[in-house]
N, C-alpha and C positions, 0 to 999 in steps of 0.2 A: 827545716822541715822535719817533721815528726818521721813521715812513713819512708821508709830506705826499698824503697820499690814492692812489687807486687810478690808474697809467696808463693799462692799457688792459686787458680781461678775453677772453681768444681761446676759441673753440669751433671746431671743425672743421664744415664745410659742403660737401653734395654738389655744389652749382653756383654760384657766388661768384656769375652774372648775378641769377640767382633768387633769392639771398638778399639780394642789393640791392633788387632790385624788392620784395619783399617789407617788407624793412624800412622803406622809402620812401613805399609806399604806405600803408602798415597807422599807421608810427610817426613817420614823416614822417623819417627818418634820413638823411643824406647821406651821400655819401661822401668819406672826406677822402682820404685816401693808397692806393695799390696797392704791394706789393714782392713781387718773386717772384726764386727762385734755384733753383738745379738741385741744392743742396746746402744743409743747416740749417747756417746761421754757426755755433752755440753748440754743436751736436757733429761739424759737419764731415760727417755722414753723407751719401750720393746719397739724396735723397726732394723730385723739383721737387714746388713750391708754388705758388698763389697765394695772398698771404698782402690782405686788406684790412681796412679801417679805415671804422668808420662815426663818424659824430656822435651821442654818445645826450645829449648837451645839459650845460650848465653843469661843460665840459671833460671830460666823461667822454666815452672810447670805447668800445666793443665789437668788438671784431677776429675774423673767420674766417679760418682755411687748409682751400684746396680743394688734396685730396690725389689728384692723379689716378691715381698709379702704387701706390697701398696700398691697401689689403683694404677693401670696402663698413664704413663707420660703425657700429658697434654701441652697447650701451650696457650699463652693469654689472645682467645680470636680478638677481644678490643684492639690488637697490634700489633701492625703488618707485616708479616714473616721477615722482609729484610729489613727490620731494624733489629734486630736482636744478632749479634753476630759476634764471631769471633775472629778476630784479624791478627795474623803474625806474619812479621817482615822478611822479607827476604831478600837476596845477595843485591837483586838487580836486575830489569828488567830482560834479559837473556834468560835465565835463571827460570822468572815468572813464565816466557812463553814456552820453557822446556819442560816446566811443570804442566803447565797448561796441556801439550801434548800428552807426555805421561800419562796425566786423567782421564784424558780422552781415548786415549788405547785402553785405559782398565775399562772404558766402558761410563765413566762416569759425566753425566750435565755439567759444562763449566759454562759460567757467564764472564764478557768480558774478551781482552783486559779493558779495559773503563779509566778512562781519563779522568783522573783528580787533578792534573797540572804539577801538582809536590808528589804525587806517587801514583804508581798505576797499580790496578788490583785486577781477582778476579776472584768468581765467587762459584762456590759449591756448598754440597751439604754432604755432611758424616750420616753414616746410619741409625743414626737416631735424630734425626730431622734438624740439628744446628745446622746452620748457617759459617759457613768459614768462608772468610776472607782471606787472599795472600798480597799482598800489598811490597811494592820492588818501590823505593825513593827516587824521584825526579826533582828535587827542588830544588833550585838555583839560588843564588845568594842574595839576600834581602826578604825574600817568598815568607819566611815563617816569622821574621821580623814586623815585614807590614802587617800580616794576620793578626798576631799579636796586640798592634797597636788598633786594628780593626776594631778586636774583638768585644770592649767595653762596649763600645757606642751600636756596635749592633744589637748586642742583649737588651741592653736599655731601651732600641727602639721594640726589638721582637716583645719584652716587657709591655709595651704602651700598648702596642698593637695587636699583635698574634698575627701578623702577615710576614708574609719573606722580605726577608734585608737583603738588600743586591749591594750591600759592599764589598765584597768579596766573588761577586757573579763568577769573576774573570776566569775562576778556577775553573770552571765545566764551559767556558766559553766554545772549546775546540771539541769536547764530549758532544754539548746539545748541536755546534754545525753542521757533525757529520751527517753522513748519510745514511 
């Protein structure tokens, strides 16, 4: 395999102070690096930045640029706010609902946790309208194996079709029961 995992994944952010404190507080993220230029290196254009670098743990980053001098942030309406999102794992589902609390005292909307069957999640948004996920693993042995083997013969039918493949249903089976 070419790619030796992910360096760092950027999203744009209204106020680089505010999305530290946030991150920090909520996620416990630090900050590792700041760069800022009055021109992007890789096309040379005028657009100053501040570009930063958080810690999301076990070498991964998360990077924002605060763009002062471009148009207010938007986001594609063609596609539904929760698809776009960003999910980082954590210890375990203890963990996820002690987060969960935490949020909820800072005052913030959490969705969830939500049954995926191999992990449970829950969902908020940062101050600048992303989407995060925290995602705690449940998956028993064989779960990501059969998916795996799943996986070909569903694309090929979604391929054919453009309708839902219930090979896999089982995974939300106990989500869609509840009450």
């Amino acid at each position: 395999m070419l790619t030796q995992g992910i360096h760092h994944v950027a999203y744009r952010c209204r106020d680089v102070q505010e999305t530290i404190r946030f991150y920090k507080e909520t996620l416990d993220m630090d900050l590792l690096l700041a760069i800022s230029e009055d021109r992007v290196p890789s096309t040379k254009e005028a657009n100053p930045y501040m570009h930063i670098f958080l810690d999301a743990g076990r070498g991964n980053v998360l990077a924002f640029f605060e763009l002062p001098e471009s148009p207010p942030q938007g986001r594609d309406e063609n596609t539904p706010a929760w698809v776009q999102h960003l999910a980082f794992q954590v210890e375990d589902v203890a963990t996820l609902e002690r987060t969960k609390a935490k949020l909820v005292a800072l005052g913030i909307d959490v969705v969830g946790p939500t049954n995926h069957e191999i992990f449970q999640s829950i969902y908020l948004h940062d101050p600048n309208g992303h989407r995060i996920e925290l995602a705690a693993n449940t998956v028993k042995p064989g779960q990501l194996e059969r998916l795996r083997e799943l996986a070909p013969a569903m694309i090929e039918e979604w391929s054919r079709t453009r309708r839902t493949v219930k090979h896999a249903a089982w995974l939300h089976e106990q989500e869609f029961a509840a009450p």
